[in-house]
C-alpha positions as CSV (number, residue, x, y, z in Angstrom):
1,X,247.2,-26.2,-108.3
2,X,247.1,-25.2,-112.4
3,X,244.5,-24.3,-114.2
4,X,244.3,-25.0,-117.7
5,X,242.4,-23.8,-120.4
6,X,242.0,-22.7,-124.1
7,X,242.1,-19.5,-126.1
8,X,238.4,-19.5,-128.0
9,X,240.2,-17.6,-130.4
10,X,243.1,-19.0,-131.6
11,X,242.9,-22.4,-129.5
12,X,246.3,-21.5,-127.3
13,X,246.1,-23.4,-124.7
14,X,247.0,-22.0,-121.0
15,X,248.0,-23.0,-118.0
16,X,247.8,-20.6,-115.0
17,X,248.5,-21.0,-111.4
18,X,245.2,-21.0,-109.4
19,X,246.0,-17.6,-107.4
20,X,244.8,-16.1,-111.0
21,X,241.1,-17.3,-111.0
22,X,238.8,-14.6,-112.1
23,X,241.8,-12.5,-113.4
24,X,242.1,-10.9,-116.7
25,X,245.2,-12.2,-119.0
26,X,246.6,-11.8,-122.3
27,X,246.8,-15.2,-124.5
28,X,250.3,-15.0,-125.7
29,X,250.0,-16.0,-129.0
30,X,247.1,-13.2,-130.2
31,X,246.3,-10.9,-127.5
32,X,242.5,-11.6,-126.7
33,X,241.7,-10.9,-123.1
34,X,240.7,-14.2,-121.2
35,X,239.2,-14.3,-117.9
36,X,241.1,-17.3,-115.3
37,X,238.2,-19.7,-115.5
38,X,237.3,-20.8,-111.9
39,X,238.0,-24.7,-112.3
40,X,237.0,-26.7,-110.6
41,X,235.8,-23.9,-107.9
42,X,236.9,-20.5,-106.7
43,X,240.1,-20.6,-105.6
44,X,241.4,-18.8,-102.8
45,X,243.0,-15.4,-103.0
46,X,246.9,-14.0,-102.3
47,X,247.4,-13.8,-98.4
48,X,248.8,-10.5,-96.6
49,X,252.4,-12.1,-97.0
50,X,254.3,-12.4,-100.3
51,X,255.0,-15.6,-102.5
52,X,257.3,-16.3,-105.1
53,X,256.2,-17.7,-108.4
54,X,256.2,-21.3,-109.1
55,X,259.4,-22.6,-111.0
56,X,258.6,-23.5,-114.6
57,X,259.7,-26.9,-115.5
58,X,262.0,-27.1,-118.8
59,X,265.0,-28.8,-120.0
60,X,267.5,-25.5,-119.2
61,X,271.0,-26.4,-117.2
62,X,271.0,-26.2,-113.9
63,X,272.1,-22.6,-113.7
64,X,268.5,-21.9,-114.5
65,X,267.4,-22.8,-111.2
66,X,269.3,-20.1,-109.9
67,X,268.7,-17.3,-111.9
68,X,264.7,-18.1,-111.5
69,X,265.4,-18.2,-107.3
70,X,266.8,-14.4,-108.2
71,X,263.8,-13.4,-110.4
72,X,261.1,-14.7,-107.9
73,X,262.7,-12.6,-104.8
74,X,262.5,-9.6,-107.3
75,X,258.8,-10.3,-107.8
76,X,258.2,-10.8,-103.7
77,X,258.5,-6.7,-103.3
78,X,256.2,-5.8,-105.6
79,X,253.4,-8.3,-105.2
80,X,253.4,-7.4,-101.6
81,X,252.7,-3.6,-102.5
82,X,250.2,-4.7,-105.0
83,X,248.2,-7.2,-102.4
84,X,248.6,-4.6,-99.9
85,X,247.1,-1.6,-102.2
86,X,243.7,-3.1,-102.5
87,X,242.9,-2.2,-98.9
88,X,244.2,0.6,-98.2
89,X,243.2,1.9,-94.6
90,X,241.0,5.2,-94.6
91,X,240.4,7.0,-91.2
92,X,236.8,7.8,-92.9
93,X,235.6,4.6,-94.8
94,X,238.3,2.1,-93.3
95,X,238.9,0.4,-96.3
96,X,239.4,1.5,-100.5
97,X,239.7,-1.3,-102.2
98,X,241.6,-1.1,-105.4
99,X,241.1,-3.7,-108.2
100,X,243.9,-3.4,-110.4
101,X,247.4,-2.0,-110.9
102,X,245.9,0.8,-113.0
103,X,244.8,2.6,-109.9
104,X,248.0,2.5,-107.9
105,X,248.6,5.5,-106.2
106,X,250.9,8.2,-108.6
107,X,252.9,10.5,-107.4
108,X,252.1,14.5,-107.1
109,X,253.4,17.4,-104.8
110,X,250.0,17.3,-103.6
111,X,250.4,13.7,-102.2
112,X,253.8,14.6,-100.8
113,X,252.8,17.9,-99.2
114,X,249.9,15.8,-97.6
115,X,252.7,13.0,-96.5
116,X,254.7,15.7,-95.2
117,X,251.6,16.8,-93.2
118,X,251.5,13.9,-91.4
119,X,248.8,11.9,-93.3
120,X,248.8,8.4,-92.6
121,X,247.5,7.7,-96.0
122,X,249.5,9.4,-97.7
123,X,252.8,9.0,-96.2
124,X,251.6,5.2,-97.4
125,X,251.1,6.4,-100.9
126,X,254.2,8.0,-101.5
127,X,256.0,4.8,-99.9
128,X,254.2,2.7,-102.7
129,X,255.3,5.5,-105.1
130,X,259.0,5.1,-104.1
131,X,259.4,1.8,-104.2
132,X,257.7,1.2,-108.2
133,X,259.0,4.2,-109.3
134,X,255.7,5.8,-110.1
135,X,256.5,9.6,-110.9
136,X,259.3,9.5,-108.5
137,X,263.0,8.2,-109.1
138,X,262.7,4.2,-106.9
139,X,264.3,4.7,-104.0
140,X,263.9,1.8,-101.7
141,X,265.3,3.7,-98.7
142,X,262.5,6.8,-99.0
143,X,259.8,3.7,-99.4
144,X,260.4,2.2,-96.2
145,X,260.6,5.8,-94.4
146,X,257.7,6.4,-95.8
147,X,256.0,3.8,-95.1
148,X,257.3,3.2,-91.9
149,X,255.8,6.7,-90.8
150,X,252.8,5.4,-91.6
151,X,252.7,2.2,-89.8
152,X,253.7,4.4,-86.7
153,X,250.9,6.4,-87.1
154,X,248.9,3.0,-86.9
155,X,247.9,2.3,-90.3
156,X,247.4,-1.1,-90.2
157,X,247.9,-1.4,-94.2
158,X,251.7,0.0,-93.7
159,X,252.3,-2.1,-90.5
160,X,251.4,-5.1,-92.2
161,X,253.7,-3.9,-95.4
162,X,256.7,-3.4,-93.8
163,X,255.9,-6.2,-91.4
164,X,256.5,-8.3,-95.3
165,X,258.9,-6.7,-96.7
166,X,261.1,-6.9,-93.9
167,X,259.9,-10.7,-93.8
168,X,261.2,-10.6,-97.5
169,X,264.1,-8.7,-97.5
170,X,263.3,-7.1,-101.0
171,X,263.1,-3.0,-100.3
172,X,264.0,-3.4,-97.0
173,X,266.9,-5.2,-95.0
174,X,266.0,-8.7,-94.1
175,X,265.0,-8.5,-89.9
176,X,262.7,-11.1,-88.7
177,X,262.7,-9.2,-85.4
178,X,261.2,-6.2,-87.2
179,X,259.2,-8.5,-88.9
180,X,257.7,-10.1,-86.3
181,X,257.0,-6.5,-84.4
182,X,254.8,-5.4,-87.3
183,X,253.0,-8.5,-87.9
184,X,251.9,-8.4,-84.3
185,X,251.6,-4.3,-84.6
186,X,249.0,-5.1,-88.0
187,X,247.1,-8.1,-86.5
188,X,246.1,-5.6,-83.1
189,X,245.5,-3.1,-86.2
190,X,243.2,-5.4,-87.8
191,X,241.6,-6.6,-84.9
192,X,240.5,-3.6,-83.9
193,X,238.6,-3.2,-86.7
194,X,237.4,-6.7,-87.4
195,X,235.8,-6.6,-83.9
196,X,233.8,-3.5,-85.5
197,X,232.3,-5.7,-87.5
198,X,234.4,-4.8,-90.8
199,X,234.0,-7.7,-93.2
200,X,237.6,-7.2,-95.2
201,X,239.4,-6.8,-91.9
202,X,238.0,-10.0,-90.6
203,X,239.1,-11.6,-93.4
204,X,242.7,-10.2,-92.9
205,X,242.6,-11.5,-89.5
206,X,241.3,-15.1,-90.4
207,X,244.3,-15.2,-92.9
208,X,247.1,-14.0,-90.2
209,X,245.3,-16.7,-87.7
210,X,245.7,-19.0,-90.5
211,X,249.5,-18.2,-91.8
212,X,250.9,-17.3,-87.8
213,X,251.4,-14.0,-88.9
214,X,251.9,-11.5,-85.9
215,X,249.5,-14.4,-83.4
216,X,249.8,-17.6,-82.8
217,X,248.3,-20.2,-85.5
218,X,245.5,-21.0,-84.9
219,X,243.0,-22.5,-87.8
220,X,240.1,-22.7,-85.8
221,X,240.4,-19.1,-84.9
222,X,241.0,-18.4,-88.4
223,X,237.8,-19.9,-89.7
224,X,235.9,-18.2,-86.7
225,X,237.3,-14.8,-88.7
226,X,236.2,-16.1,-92.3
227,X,233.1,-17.3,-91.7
228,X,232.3,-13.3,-89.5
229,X,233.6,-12.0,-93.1
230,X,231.9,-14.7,-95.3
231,X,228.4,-14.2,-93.2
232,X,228.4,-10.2,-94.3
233,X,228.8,-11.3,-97.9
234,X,233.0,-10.7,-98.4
235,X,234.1,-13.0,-101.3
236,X,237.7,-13.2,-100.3
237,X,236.3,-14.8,-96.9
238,X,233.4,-16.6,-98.5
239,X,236.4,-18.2,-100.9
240,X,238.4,-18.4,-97.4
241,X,236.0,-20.3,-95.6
242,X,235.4,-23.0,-98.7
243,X,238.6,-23.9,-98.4
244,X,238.5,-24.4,-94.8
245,X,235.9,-27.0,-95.2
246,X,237.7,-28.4,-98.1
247,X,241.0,-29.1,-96.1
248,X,239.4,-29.5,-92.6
249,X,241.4,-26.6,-91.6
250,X,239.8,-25.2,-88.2
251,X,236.4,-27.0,-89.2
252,X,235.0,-30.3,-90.0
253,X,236.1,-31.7,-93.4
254,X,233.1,-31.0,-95.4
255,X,232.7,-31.4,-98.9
256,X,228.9,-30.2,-98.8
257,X,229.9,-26.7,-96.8
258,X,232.6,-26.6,-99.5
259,X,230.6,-26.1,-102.6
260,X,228.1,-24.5,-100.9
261,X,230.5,-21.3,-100.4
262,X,232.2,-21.9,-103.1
263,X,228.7,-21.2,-104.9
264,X,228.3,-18.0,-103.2
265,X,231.9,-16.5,-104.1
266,X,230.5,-17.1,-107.6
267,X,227.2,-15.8,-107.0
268,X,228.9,-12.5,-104.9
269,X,231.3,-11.8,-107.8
270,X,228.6,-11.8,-110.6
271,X,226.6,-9.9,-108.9
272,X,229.2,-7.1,-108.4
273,X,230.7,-7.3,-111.9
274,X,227.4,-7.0,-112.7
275,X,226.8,-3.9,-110.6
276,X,230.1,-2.1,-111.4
277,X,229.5,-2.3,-114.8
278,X,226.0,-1.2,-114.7
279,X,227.9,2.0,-112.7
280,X,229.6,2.7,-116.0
281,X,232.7,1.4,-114.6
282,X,234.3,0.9,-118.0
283,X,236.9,-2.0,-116.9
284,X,233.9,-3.9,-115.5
285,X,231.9,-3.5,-118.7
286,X,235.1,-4.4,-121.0
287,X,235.2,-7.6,-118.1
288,X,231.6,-8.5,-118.4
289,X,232.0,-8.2,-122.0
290,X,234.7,-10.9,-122.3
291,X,232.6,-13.4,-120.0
292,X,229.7,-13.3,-122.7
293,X,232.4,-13.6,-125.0
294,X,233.9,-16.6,-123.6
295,X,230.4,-17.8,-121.0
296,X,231.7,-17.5,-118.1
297,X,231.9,-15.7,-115.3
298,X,228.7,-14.0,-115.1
299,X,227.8,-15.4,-118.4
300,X,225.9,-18.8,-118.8
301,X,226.7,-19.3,-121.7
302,X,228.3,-17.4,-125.3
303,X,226.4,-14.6,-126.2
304,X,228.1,-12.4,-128.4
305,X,225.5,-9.6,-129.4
306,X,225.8,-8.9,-125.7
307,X,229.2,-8.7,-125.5
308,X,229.5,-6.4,-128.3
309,X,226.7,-4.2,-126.1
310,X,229.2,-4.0,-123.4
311,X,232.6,-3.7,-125.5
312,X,231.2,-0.6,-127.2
313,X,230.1,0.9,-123.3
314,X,233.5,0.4,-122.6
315,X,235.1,1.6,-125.4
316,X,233.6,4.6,-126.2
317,X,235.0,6.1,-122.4
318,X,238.6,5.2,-124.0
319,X,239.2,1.3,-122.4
320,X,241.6,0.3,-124.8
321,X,241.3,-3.4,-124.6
322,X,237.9,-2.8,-125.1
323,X,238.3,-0.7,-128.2
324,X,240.5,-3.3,-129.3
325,X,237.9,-6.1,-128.8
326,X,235.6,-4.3,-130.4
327,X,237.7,-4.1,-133.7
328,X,237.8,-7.9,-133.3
329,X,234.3,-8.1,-133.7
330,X,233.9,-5.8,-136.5
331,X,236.2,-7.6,-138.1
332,X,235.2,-11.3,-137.7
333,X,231.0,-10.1,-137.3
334,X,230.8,-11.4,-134.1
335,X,227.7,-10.2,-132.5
336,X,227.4,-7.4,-135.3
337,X,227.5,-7.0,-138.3
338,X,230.6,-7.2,-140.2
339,X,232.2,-4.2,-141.2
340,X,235.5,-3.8,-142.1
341,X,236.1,0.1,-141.4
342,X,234.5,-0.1,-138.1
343,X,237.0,-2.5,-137.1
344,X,239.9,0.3,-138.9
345,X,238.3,3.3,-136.7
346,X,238.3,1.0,-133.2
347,X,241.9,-0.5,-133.8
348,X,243.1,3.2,-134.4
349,X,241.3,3.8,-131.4
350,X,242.5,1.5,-129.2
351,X,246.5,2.2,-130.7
352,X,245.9,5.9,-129.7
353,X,244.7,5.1,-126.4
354,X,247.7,2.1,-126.3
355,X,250.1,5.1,-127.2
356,X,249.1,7.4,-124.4
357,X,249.3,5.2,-121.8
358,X,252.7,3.8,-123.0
359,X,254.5,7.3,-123.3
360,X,253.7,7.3,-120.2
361,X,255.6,4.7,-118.8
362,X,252.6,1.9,-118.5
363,X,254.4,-1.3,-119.3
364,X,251.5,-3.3,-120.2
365,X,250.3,-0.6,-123.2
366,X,253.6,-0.4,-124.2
367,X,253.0,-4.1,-125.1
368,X,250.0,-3.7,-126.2
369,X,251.3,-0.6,-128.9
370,X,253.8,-3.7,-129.8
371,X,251.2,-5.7,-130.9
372,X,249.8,-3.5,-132.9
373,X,252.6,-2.4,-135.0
374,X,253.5,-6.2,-135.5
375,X,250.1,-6.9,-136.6
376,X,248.7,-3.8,-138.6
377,X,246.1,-2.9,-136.1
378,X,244.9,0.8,-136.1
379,X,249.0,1.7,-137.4
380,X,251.1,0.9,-140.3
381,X,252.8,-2.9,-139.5
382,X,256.5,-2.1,-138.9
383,X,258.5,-4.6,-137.1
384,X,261.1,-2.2,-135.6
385,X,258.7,-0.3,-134.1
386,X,257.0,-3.3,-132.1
387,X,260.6,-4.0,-130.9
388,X,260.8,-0.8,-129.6
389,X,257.8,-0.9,-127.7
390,X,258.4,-4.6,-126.6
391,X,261.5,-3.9,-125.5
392,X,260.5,-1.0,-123.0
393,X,258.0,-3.1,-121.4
394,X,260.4,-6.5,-121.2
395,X,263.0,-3.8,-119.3
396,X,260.3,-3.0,-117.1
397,X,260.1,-6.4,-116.6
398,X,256.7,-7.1,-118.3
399,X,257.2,-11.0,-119.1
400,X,254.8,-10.5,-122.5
401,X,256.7,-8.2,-123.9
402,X,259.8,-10.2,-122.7
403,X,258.4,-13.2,-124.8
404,X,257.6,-11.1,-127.4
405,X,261.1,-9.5,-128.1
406,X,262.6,-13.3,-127.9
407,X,260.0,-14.0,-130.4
408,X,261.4,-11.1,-132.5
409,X,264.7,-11.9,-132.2
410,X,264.6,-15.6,-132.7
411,X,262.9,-14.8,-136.3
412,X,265.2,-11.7,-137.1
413,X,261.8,-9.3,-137.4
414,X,262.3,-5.9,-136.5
415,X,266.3,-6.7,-135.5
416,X,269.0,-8.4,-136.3
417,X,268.5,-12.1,-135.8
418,X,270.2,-13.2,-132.2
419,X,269.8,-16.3,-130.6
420,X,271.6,-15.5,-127.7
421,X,269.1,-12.2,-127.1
422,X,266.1,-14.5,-127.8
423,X,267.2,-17.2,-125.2
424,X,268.0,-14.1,-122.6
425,X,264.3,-13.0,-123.4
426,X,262.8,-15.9,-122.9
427,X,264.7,-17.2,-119.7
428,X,263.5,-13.5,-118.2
429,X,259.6,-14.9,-119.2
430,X,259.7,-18.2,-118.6
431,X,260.3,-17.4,-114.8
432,X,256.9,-15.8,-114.4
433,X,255.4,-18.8,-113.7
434,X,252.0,-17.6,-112.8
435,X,251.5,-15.6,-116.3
436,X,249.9,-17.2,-119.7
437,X,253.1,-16.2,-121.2
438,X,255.5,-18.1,-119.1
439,X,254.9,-22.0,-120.5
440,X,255.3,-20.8,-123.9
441,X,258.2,-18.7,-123.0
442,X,259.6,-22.1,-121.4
443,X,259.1,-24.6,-124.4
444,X,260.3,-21.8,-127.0
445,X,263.1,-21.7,-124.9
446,X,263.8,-25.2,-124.5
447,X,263.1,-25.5,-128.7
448,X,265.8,-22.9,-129.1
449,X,268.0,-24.6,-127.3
450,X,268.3,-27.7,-129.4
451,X,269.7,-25.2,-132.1
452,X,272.2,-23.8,-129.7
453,X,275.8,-24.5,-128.5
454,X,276.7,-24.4,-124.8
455,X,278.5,-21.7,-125.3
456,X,275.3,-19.6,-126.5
457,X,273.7,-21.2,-123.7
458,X,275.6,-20.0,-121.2
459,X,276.2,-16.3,-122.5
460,X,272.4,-16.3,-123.0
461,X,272.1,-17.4,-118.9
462,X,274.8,-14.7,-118.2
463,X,272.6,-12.1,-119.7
464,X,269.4,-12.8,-118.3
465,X,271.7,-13.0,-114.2
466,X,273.0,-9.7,-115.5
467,X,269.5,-8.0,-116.3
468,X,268.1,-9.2,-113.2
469,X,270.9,-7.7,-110.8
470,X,270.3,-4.8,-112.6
471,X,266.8,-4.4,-111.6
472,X,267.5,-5.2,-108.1
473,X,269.4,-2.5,-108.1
């Protein structure tokens, strides 16, 4: 199921696959942060295992169903690592979750001396480190061995990762046998600790009960696990359990039951946005800020003067999209005043803060820094600069930035004018099909190619096969 919604704005209108309720995206056409609305209810999260994005309909030759089959398999490695991450085993506290790609694990010779120790925890670190390439040359051999140590060691995180990405075979060789030993290795993993009473463990279990993921399927088993983890308060089986009831999946079919925890999910995340950000957790305050900018979420309803309250919390501990928000409001007087120079200091804040994180390899600020130098914002506008930083992030394979530099080099702005290069670009985004980006990507594809020869069209499809062996590689 899509979600579909509007940029307040510039109007662009979105459409998201439901896995990204409650996340934060980009609008494609002018950067404001937008929270996934949940519509019509709270949808249910990622399981353990991996999916591939949703193919993105458009008027492309056949040969662009292929090339999207190679980009979602690509994708399969890396969400796996990223849905794994956010709850990560710890012999002291059992679980760390993790919110956001931000605060995956980087690499140091303190991590690796502690791997080389022996530490479970760490040995899973420096796998995840290995296979993104996070301070470390990717190496998908030295990510499985490292994660494998860790699974052996009994981390049920690791078993269940390498359990997937053997499933997958992305990072590891394809082995179903393998597969299947892990599974069953994580779901004894799990159970252990579910039977302690440990709310995000349960709900791991409910979901490999549910999927026939290392036991037997068994739905009503599952929604015996969601329900243990929905009863102690855990969104992800509160959300879990909804659905049950929804679909009549191990329960009843029961519209009522739905709603009702469907209400809590929303009551349960407001509540610990709310908290978080109260912390001085700046990312929460920069996301409670944009549900009072757009009322929802948390938020009731619009209320601006609030959100500027918890933009500036945000910003002044260096969150650049807060700072960047911020500038916005200065400039438009959106819950202040209006003034222009405020919004100069806060955009040259939030470049600075775009520029350190994108020297340093962060994809998403190095689209961000392309923004600004294509609109003016905090830096002198220059074209060729944005292209720059576009193009590291689209060869990181950050579909924005992807769209971006096809935007750039469909209207010869900062390079030489190249059709081919802009079709290749926006092939490459179009096939994130869960991202804002990817619809537009798709139609100014299919736009471009009404101006195109099949030739083009086919040397355009050759680059964007080529680029995407190349990153497999």
């Amino acid at each position: 199921m899509d979600i579909s919604f509007n940029c307040d704005k510039c109007g662009q209108s979105l459409t998201i696959d439901e896995v990204g309720a409650g996340q934060l995206v980009d609008c494609p056409k002018c950067g404001t942060p937008l929270e996934v609305p949940y519509m019509p209810g709270p949808t249910k999260p990622p399981a353990p295992a991996p999916r591939t994005d949703k193919q993105v309909a458009g008027k492309a030759p056949r040969a662009w169903a292929t090339q999207f089959l190679i980009l979602a398999l690509v994708s399969v490695a890396v969400f796996v690592l990223l849905y794994a991450w956010r709850h990560v085993h710890d012999q002291q506290s059992n679980w760390i979750p993790v919110a956001t790609e931000a605060t995956l694990p980087k690499f140091s010779e303190e991590l690796r001396q502690k791997a080389e120790s022996g530490d479970a925890n760490a040995q899973l670190n420096l796998g995840f480190c290995y296979a993104d390439g996070k301070g470390v040359p990717k190496d998908n051999t030295e990510a499985v061995n490292w994660i494998r140590k860790a699974a052996e060691q009994g981390n049920g995180t690791a078993q269940m990762v390498l359990a997937s990405l053997y499933e997958s075979g992305e990072v590891a060789p394809q082995n179903r046998t393998e597969s299947e030993k892990w599974y069953r290795k994580a779901a004894e993993s799990y159970r252990g600790l579910a039977k302690a009473g440990n709310a995000q463990a349960q709900c791991v279990l409910g979901q490999f009960y549910e999927e026939g993921k290392g036991v037997a399927k068994d739905y009503v088993e599952a929604a015996k696990w969601y329900r243990k983890a929905a009863e102690q308060g855990d969104e992800d089986g509160q959300r879990s359990l909804a659905e049950c009831y929804k679909e009549g999946k191990g329960v009843p079919l029961d519209s009522a039951e739905a709603e009702k925890w469907y209400r809590k999910v929303a009551e349960s995340y407001a509540e610990r946005k709310r908290k978080e950000a109260e912390a001085g957790d700046a990312t929460a305050q920069s996301n409670l800020a944009s549900d009072y900018e757009n009322g929802e979420g948390v938020a009731k309803y619009k209320d601006y003067t609030e959100a500027a309250k918890w933009y500036r919390k945000a910003a002044e501990q260096g969150d650049a999209s807060a700072q960047r928000s911020l500038a916005g409001f200065y400039k438009d007087g959106k819950g202040v005043l209006q003034d222009y120079t405020e919004a100069a200091k806060w955009y040259r804040k939030a470049a600075e803060s775009y520029r350190k994180a994108a020297e340093q390899g962060d994809a998403s600020a190095q689209w961000w820094l392309g923004r600004a130098y294509e609109d003016g914002e905090g830096v002198g506008k220059d074209a060729a600069e944005a292209a720059k930083w576009y193009r590291k992030a689209a060869e990181y394979g950050d579909a924005n930035a992807q769209y971006s530099l096809g935007r750039l080099y469909e209207d010869g702005e900062g390079v030489e004018q190249d059709s081919i290069e802009a079709y290749k670009w926006y092939n490459l985004a179009a096939a994130h099909g869960g991202l804002s980006s990817a619809p537009v990507a798709a139609s100014d594809r299919d736009s471009l190619m009404e101006k195109m020869t099949p030739q083009q069209i086919a040397e355009g499809q050759r680059r964007a096969s080529e680029f995407v062996t190349k990153k497999k590689e």
